[in-house]
Every structure is written in C-alpha cells, then in structure tokens.
The first five atom37 places (N, CA, C, CB, O) and aatype in JSON, in Angstrom:
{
  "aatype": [20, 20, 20, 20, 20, 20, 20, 20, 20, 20, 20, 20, 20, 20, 20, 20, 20, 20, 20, 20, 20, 20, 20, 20, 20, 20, 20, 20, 20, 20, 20, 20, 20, 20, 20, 20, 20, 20, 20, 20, 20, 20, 20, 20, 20, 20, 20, 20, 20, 20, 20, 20, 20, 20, 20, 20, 20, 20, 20, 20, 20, 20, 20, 20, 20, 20, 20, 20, 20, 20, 20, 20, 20, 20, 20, 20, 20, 20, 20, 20, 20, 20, 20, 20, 20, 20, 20, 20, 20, 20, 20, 20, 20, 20, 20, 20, 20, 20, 20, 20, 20, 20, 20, 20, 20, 20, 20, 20, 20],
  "atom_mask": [
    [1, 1, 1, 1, 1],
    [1, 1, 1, 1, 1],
    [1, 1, 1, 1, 1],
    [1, 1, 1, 1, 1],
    [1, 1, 1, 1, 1],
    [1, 1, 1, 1, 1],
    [1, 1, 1, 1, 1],
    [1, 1, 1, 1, 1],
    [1, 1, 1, 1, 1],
    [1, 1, 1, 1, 1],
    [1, 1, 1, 1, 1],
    [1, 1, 1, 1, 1],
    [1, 1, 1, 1, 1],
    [1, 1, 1, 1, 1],
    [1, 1, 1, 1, 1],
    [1, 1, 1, 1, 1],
    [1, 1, 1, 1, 1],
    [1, 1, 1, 1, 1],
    [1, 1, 1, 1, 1],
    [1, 1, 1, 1, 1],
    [1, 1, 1, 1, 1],
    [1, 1, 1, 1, 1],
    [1, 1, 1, 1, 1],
    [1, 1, 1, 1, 1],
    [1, 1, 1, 1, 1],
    [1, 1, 1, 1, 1],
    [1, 1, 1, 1, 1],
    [1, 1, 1, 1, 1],
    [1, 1, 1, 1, 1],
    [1, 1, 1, 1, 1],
    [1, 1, 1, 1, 1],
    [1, 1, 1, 1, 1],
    [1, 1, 1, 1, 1],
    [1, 1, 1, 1, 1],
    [1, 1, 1, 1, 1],
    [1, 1, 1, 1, 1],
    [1, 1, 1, 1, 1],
    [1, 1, 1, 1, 1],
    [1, 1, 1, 1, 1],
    [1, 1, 1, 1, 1],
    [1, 1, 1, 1, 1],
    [1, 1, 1, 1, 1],
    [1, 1, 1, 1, 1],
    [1, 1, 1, 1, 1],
    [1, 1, 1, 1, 1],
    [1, 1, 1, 1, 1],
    [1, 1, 1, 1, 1],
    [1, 1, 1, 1, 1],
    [1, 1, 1, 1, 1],
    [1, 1, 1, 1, 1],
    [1, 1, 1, 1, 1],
    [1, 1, 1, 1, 1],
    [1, 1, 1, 1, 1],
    [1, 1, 1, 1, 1],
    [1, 1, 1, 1, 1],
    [1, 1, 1, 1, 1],
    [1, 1, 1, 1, 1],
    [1, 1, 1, 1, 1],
    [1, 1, 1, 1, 1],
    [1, 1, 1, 1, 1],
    [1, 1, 1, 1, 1],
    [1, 1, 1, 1, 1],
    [1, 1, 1, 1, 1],
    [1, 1, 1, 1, 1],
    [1, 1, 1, 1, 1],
    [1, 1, 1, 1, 1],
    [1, 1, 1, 1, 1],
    [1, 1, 1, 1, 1],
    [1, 1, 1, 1, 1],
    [1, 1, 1, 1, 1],
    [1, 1, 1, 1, 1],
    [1, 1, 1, 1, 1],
    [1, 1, 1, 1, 1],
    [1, 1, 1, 1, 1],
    [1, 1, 1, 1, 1],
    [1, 1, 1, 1, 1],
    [1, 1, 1, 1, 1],
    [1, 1, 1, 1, 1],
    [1, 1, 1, 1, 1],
    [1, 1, 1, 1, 1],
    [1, 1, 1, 1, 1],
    [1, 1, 1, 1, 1],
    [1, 1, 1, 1, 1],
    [1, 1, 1, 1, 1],
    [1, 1, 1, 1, 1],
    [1, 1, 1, 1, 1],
    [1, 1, 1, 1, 1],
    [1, 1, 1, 1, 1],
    [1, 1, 1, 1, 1],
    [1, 1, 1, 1, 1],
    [1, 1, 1, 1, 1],
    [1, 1, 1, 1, 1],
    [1, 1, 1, 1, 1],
    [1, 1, 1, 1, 1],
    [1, 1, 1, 1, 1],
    [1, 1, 1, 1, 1],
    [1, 1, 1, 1, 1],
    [1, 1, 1, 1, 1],
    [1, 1, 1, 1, 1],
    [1, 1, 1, 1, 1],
    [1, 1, 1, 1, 1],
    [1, 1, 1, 1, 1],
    [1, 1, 1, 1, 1],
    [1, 1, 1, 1, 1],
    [1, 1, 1, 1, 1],
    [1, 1, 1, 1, 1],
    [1, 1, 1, 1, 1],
    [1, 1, 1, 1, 1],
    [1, 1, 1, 1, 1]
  ],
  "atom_positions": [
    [[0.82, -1.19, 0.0], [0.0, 0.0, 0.0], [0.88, 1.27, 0.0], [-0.94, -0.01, 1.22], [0.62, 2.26, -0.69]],
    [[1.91, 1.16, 0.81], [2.71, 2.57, 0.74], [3.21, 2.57, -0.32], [3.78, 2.89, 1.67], [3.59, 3.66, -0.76]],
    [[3.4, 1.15, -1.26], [4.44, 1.36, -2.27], [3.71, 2.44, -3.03], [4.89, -0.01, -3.18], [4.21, 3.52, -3.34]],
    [[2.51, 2.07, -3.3], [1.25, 2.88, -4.45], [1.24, 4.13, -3.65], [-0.67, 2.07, -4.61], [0.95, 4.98, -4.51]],
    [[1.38, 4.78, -2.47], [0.88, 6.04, -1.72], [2.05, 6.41, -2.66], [0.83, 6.32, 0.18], [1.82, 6.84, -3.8]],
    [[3.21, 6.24, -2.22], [4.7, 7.14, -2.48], [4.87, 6.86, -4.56], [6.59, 6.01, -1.16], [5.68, 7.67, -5.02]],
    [[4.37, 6.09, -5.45], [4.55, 6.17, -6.36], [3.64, 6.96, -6.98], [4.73, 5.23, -6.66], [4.04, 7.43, -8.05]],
    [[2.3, 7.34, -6.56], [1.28, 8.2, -7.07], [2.1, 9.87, -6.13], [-0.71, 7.47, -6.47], [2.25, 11.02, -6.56]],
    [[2.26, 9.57, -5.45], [2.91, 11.03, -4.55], [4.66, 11.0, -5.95], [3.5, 10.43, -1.77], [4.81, 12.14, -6.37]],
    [[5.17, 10.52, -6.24], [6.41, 10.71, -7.14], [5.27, 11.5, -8.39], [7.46, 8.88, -7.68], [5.13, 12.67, -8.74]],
    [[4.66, 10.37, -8.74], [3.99, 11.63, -10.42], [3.52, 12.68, -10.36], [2.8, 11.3, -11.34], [3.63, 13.53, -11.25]],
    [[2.61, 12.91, -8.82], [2.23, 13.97, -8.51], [3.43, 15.17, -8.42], [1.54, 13.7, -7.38], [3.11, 16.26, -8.91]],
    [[4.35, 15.09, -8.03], [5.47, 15.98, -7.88], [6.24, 16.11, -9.18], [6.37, 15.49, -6.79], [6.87, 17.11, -9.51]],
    [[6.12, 15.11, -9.81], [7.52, 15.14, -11.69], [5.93, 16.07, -12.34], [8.17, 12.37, -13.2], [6.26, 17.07, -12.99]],
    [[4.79, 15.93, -12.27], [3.88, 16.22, -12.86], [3.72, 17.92, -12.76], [2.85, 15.35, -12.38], [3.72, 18.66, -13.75]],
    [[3.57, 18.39, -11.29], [3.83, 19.33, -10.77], [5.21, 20.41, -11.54], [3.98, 18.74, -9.48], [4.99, 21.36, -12.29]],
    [[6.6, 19.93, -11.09], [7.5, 19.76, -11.82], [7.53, 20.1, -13.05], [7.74, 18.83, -11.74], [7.87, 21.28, -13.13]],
    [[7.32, 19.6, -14.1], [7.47, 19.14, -15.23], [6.37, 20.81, -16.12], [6.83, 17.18, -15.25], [6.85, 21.55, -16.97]],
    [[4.87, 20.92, -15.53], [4.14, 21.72, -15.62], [4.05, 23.08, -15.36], [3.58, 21.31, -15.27], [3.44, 23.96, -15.98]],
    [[4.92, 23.16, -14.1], [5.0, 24.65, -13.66], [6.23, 25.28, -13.9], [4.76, 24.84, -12.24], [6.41, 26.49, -13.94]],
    [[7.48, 23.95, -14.12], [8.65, 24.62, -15.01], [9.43, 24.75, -13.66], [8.31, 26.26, -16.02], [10.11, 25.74, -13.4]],
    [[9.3, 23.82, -12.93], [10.19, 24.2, -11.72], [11.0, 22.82, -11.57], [9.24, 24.66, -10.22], [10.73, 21.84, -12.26]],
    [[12.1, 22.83, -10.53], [12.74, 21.68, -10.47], [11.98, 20.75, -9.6], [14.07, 21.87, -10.05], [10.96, 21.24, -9.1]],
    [[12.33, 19.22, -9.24], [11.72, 18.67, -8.19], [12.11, 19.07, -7.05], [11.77, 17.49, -8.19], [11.13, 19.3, -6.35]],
    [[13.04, 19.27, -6.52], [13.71, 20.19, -5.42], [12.81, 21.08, -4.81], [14.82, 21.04, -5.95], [12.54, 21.18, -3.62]],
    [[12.32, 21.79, -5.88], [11.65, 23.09, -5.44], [10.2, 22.58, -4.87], [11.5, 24.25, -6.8], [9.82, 22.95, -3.75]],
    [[9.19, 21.49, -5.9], [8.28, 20.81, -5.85], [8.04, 20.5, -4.5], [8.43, 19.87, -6.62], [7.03, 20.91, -3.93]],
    [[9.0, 19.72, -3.86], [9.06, 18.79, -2.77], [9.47, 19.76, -1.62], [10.12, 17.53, -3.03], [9.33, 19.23, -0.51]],
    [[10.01, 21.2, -1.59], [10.12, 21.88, -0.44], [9.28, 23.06, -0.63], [11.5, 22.18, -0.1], [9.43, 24.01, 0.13]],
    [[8.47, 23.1, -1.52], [7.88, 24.33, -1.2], [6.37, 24.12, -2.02], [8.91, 25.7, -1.74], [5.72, 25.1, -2.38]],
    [[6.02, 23.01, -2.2], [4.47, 22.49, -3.17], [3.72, 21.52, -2.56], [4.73, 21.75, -4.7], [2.54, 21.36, -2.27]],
    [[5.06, 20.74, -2.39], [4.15, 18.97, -2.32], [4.1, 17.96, -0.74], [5.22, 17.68, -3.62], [3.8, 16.82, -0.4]],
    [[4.75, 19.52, 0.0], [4.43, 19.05, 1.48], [3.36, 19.0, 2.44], [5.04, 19.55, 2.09], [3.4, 19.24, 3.64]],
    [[2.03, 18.51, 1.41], [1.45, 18.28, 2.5], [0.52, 19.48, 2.8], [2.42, 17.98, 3.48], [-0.54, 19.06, 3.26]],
    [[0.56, 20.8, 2.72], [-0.38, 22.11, 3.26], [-0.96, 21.78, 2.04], [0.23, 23.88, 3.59], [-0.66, 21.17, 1.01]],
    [[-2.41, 22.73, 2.78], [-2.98, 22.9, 1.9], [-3.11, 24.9, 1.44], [-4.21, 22.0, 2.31], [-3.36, 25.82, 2.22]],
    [[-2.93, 24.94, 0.46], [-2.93, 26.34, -0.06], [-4.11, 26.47, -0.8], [-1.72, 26.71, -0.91], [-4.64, 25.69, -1.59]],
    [[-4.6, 28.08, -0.25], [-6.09, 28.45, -0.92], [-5.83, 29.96, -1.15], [-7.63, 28.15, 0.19], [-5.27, 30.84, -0.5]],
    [[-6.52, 29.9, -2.43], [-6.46, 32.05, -3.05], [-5.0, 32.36, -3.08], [-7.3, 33.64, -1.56], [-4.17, 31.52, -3.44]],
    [[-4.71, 33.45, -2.74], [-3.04, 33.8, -3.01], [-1.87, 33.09, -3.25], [-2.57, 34.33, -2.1], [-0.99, 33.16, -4.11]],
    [[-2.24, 31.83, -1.51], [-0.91, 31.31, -1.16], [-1.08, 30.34, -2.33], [-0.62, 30.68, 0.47], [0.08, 30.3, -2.72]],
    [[-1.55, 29.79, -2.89], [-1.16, 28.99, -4.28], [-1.0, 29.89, -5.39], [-2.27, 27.93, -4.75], [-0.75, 29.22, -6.39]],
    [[-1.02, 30.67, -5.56], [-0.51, 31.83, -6.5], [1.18, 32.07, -6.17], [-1.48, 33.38, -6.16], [2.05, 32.09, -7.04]],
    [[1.39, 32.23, -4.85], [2.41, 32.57, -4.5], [3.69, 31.13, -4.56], [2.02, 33.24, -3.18], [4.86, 31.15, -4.92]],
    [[2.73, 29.91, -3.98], [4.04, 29.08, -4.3], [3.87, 28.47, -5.41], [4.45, 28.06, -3.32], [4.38, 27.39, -5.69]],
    [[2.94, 29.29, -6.32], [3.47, 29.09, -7.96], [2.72, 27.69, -8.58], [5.44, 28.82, -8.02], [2.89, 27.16, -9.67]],
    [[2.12, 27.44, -7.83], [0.83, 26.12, -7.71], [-0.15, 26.7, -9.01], [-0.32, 26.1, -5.75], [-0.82, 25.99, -9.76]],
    [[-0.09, 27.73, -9.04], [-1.78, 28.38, -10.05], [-1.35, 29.6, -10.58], [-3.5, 28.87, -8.98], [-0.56, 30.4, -10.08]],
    [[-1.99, 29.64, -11.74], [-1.6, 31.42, -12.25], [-2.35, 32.21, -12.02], [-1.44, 31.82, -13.62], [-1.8, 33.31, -11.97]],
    [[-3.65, 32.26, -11.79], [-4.68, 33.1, -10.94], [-5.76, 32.14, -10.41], [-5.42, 34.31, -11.84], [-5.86, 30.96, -10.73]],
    [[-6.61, 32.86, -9.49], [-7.79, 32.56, -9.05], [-8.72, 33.1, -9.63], [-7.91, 32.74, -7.95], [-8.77, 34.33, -9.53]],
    [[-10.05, 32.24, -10.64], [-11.12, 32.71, -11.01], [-12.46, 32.32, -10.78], [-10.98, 32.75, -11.95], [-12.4, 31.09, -10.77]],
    [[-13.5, 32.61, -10.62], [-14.92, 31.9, -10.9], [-14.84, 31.2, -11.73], [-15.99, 32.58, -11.24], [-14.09, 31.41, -12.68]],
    [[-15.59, 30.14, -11.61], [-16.14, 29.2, -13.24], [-16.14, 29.71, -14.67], [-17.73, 28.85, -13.23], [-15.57, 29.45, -15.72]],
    [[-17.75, 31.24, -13.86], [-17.64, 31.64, -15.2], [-17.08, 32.78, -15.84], [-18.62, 31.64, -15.56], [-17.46, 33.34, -16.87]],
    [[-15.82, 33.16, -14.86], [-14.51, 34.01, -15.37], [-13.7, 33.03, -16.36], [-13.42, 34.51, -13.99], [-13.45, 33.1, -17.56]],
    [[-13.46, 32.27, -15.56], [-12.3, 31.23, -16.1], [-13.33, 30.5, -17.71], [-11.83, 29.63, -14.42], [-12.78, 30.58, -18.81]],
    [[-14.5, 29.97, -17.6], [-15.2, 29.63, -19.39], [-15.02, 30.77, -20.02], [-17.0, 29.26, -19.64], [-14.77, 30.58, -21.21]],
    [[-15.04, 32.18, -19.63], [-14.82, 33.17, -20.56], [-13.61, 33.56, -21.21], [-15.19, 34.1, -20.09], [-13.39, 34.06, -22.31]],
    [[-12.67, 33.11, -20.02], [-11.81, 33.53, -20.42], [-11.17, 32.11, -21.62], [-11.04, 34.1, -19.13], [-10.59, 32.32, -22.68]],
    [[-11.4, 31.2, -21.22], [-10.84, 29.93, -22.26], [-11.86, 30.4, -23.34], [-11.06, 27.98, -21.67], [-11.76, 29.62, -24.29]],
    [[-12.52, 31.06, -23.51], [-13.87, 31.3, -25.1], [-13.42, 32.09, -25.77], [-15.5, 31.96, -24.96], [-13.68, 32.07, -26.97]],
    [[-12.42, 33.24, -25.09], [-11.91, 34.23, -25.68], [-10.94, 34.34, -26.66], [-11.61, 34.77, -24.97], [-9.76, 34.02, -26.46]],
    [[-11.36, 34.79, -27.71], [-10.49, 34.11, -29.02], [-10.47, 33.2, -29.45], [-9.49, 34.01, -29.09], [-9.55, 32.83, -30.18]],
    [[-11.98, 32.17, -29.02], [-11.85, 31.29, -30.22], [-13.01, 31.59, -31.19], [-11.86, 29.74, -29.8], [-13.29, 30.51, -31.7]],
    [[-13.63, 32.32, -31.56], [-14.62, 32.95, -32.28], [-14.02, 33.95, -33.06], [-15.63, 33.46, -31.46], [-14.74, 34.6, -33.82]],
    [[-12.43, 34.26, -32.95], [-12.26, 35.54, -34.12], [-11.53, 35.14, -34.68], [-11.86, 36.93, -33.89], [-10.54, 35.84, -34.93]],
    [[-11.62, 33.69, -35.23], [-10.71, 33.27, -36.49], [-9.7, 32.59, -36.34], [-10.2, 34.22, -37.16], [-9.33, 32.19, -35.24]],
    [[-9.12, 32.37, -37.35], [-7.38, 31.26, -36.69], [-7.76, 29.7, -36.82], [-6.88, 31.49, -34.42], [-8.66, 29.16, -37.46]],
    [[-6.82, 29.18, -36.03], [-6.88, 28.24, -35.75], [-7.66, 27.74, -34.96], [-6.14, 28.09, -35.6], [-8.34, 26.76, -35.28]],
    [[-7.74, 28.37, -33.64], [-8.68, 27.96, -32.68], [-9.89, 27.91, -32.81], [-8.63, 28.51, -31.81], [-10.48, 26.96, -32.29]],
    [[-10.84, 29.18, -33.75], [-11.83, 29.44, -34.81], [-13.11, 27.69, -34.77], [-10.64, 29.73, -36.65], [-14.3, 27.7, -34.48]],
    [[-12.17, 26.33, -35.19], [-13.18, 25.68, -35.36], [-12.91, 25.17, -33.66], [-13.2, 24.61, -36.79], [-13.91, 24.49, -33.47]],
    [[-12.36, 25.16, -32.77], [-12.42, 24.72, -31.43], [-13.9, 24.79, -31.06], [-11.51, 25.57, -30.5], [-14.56, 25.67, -31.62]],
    [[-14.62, 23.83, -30.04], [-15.81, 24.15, -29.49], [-15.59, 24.94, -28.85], [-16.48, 23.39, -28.95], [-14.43, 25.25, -28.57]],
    [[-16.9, 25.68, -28.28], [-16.98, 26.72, -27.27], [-17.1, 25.9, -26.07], [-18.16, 27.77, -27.46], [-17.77, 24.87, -26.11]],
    [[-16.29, 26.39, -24.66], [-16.75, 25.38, -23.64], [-17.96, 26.18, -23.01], [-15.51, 24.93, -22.47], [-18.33, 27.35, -23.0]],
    [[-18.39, 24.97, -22.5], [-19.62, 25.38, -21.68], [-19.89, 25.2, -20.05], [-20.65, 24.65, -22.27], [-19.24, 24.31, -19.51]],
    [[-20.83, 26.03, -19.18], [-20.74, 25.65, -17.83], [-21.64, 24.26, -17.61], [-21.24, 26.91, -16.92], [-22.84, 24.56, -17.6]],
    [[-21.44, 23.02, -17.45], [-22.19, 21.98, -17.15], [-23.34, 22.69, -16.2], [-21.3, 20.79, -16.5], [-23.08, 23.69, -15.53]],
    [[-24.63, 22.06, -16.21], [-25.47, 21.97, -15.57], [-25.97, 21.3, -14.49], [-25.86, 21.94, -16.1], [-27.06, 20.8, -14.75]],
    [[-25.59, 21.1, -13.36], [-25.58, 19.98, -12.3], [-24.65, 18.8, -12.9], [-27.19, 19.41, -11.98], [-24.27, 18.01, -12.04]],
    [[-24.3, 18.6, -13.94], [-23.21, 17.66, -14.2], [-22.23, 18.02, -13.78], [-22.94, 17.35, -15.34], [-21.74, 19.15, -13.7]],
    [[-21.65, 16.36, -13.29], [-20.49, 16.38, -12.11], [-19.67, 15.18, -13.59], [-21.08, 15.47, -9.82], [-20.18, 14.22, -14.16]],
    [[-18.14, 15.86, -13.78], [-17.32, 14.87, -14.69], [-16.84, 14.05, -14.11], [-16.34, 15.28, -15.41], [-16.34, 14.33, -13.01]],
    [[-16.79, 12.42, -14.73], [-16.07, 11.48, -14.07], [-15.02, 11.09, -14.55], [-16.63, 10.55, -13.84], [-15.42, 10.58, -15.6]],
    [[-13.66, 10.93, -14.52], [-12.86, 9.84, -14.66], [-12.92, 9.58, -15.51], [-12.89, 8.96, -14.11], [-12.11, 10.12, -16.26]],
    [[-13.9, 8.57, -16.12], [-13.85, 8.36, -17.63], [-14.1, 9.71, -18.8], [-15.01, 7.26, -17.85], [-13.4, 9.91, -19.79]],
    [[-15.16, 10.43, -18.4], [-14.86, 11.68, -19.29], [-13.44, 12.45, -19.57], [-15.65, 12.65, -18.75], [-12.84, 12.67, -20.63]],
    [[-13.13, 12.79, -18.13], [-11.54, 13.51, -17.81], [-10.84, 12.68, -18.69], [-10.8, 13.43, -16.08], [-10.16, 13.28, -19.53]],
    [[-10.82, 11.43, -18.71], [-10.39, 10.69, -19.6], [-10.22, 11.16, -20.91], [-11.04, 9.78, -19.6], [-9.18, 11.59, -21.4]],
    [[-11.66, 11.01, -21.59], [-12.08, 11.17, -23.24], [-11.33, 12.64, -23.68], [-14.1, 11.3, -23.51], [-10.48, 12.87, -24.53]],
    [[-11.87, 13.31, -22.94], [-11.7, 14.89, -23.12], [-10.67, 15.76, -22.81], [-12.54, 15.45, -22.52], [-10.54, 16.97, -23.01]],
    [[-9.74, 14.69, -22.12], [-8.35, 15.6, -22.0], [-7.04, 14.64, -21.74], [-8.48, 16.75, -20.62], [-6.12, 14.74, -20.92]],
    [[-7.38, 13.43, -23.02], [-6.33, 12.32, -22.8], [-4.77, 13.31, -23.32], [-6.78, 10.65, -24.0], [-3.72, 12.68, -23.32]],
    [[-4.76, 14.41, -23.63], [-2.84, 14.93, -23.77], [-2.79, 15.55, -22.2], [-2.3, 16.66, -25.38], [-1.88, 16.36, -22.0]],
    [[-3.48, 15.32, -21.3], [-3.18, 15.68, -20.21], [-2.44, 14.39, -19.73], [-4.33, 16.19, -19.47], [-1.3, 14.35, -19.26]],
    [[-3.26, 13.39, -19.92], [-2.97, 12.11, -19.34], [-1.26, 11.51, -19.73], [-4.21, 11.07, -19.98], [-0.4, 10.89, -19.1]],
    [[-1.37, 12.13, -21.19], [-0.62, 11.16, -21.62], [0.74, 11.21, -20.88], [-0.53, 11.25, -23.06], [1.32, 10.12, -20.8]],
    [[1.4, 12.36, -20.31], [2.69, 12.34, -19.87], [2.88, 11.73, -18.8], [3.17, 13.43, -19.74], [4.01, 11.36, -18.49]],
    [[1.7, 11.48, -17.95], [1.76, 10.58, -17.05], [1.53, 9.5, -17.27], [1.23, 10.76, -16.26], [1.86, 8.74, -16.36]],
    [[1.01, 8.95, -18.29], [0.52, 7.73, -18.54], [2.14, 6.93, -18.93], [-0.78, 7.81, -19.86], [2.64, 5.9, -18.47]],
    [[2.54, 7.69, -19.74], [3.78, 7.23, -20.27], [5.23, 7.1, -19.13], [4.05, 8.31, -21.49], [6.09, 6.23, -19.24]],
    [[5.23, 8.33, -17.91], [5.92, 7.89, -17.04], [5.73, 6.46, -16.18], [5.91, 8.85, -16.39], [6.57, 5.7, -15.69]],
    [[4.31, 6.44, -16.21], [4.08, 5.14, -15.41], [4.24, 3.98, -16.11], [2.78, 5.06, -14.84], [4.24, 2.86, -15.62]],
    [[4.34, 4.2, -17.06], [4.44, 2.98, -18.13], [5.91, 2.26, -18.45], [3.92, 3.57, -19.58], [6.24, 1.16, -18.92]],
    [[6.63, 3.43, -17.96], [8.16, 3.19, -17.9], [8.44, 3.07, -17.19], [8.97, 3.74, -18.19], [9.58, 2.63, -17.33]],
    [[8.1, 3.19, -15.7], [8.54, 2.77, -14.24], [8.26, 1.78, -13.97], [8.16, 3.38, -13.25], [9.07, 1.13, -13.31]],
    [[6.96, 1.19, -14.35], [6.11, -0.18, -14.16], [7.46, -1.38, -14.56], [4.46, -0.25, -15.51], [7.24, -2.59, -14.54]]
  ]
}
C-alpha cells in the first residue's frame, strides 16, 4: 500500500515539476508538502496562475476562439449543468493531459 501512496505522490510531484517549469527540489520543499494552499498562497508558491470563478475562467478559455485562426473551429466550452465529470470523461476529453503521465508510469512499471 505505501508502495502505491509514495509512487502516485512521485507523479504527482515530476507532474507538478514538469508543468510549472520548476525543479523537483523546489516541488518537494515548497508544493508537495502536504499544506494545503487556498487564493493567493497557491498563486504565490506558484501552484496556479490566478484565481477565477467558473464563469470568469469559461470566458476567459472562449476568448479568441470565435475571431478566427486556428482555434476558430475549437468548441466553445460550456458551464455543465448539475453535471459532475467522471474519470472516464476527464479521460475522453483531455487524454494529452494524461498522456505524460501515462507514459511515465508505463516506464517505471
């Protein structure tokens, strides 16, 4: 059981890492110990790039994809309606998230 605690706690940190452009060093003394950070202080240890509402944050991902380009045929996202996403959706809908982890674990295994 610890083996799985401390190997899901390793991707969580290379993931961390790897995403925010920081070393693991930094990850592991100033991210992945354990606090929990809310509003600023995850701004500050570099955890998040801002804090928004839902429907700040759908506006702001909508913005610019309606004036052409590339992004142009992207869907528009939308605020779900009492729908709660599971696992398997997170899945469908954002497997290049997955994949860098999928592939670390695939090589450690």
């Amino acid at each position: 059981m610890q083996d799985q605690v401390d190997y899901t706690y390793s991707l969580f940190a290379s993931a961390v890492a790897t995403y925010r452009g920081v070393s693991i060093d930094t990850v592991l003394s100033n991210m992945a110990d354990g606090r929990i950070f809310i509003g600023q202080q995850s701004i500050d240890a570099g955890l998040v790039d801002g804090v928004f509402t839902i429907d700040a944050l759908i506006e702001k991902l909508n913005r610019g994809r309606s004036q052409g380009g590339a992004s142009a045929s992207s869907k528009q996202i939308f605020k779900p309606q009492g729908a709660k996403m599971n696992i398997e959706q997170i899945k469908a809908e954002h497997r290049t998230w997955l994949q860098p982890l999928h592939r670390r674990r695939v090589n450690q295994d």
